[in-house]
SEMAR-743912 format. One record per residue (C-alpha): residue number from 1; residue in one letter; chain; x, y, z negated. Coordinates in pm, 1 decimal, padded with zeros to 6 digits. Example, Ala and Ser with C-alpha at 12.3 -4.5 7.8 and 13.67 -1.06 7.14 Angstrom:
<sites>
[1,"A","A",[01230.0,-00450.0,-00780.0]]
[2,"S","A",[01367.0,-00106.0,-00714.0]]
</sites>
This chain:
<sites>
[1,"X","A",[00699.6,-00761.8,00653.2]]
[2,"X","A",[00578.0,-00533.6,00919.1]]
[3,"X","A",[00807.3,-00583.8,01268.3]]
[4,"X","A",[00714.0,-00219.1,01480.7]]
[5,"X","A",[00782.8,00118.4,01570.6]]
[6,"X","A",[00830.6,00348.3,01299.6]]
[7,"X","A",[00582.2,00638.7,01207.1]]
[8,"X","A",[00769.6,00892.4,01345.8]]
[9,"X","A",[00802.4,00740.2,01648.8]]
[10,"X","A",[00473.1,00662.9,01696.5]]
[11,"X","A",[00344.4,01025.9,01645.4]]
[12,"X","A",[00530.7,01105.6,01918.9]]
[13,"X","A",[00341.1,00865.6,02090.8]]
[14,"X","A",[-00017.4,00894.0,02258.6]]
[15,"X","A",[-00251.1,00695.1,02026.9]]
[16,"X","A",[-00390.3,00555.6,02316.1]]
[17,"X","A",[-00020.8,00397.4,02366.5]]
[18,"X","A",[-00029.1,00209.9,02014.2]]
[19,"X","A",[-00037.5,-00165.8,02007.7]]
[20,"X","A",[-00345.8,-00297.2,01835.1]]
[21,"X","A",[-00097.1,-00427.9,01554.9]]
[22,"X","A",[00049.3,-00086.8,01511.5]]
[23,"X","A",[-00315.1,00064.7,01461.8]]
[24,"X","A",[-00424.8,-00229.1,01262.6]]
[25,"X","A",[-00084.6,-00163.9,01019.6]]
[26,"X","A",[-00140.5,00176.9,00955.3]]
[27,"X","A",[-00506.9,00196.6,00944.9]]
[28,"X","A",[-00372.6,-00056.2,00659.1]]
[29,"X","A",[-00140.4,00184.4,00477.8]]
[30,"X","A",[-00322.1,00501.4,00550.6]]
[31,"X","A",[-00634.7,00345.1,00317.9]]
[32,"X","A",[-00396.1,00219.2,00081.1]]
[33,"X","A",[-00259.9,00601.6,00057.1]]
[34,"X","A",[-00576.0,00799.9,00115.3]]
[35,"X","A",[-00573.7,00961.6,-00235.1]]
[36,"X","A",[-00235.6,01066.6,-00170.6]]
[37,"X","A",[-00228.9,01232.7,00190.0]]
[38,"X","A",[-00220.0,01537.3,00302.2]]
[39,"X","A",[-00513.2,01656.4,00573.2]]
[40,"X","A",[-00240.5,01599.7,00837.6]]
[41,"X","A",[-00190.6,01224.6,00710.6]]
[42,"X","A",[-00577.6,01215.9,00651.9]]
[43,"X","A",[-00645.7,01387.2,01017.8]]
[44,"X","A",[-00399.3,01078.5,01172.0]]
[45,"X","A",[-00580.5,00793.7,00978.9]]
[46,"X","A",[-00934.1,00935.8,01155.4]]
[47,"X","A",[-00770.8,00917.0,01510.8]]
[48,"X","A",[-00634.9,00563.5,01406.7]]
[49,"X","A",[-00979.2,00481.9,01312.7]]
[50,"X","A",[-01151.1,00604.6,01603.2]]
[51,"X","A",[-00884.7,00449.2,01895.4]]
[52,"X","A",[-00965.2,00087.8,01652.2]]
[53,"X","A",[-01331.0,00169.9,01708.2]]
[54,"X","A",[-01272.7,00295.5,02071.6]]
[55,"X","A",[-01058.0,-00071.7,02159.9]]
[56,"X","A",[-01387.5,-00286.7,02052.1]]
[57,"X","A",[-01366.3,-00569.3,01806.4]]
[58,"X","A",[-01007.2,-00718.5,01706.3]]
[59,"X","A",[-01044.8,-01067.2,01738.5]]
[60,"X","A",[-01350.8,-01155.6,01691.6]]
[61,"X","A",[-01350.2,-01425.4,01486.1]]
[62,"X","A",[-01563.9,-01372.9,01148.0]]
[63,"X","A",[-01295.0,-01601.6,00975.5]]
[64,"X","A",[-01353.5,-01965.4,00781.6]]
[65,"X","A",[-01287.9,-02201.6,00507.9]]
[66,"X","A",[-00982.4,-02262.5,00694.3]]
[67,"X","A",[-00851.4,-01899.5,00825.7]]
[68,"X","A",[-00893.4,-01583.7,00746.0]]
[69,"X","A",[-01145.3,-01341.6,00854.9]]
[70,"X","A",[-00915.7,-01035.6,00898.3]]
[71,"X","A",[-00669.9,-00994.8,01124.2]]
[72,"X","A",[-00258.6,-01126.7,01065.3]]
[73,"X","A",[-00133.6,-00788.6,01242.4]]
[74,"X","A",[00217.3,-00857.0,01125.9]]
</sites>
């Protein structure tokens, strides 16, 4: 269960303001949905991508037999 803002009060919200979590959620949904969005939705999930790319590796860790390698961003 995601615990965050809500979309629409995020787009009222610099990207640059998101918590990694929030990106790392959406950037989620957004290629879940990518068939299915509109070029506003689409033009969102690049600037989601980019501030990721911009904010440098998330975590770091390449994962284990123990833990996983992607991120727990909820």
């Amino acid at each position: 269960m995601y615990i965050g803002r809500e979309l629409d009060e995020l787009t009222m919200t610099s990207i640059d303001r998101w918590e990694t979590t929030e990106l790392l959620y959406y950037h989620h949904i957004f290629s879940q949905l990518a068939p299915y969005l509109s070029a506003e939705g689409a033009s969102l999930h690049v600037k989601v991508i980019r501030e990721l790319e911009s904010r440098g590796p998330v975590g770091g860790d390449r994962g284990g037999w123990d833990h996983s390698s992607s991120p727990i961003y909820d």
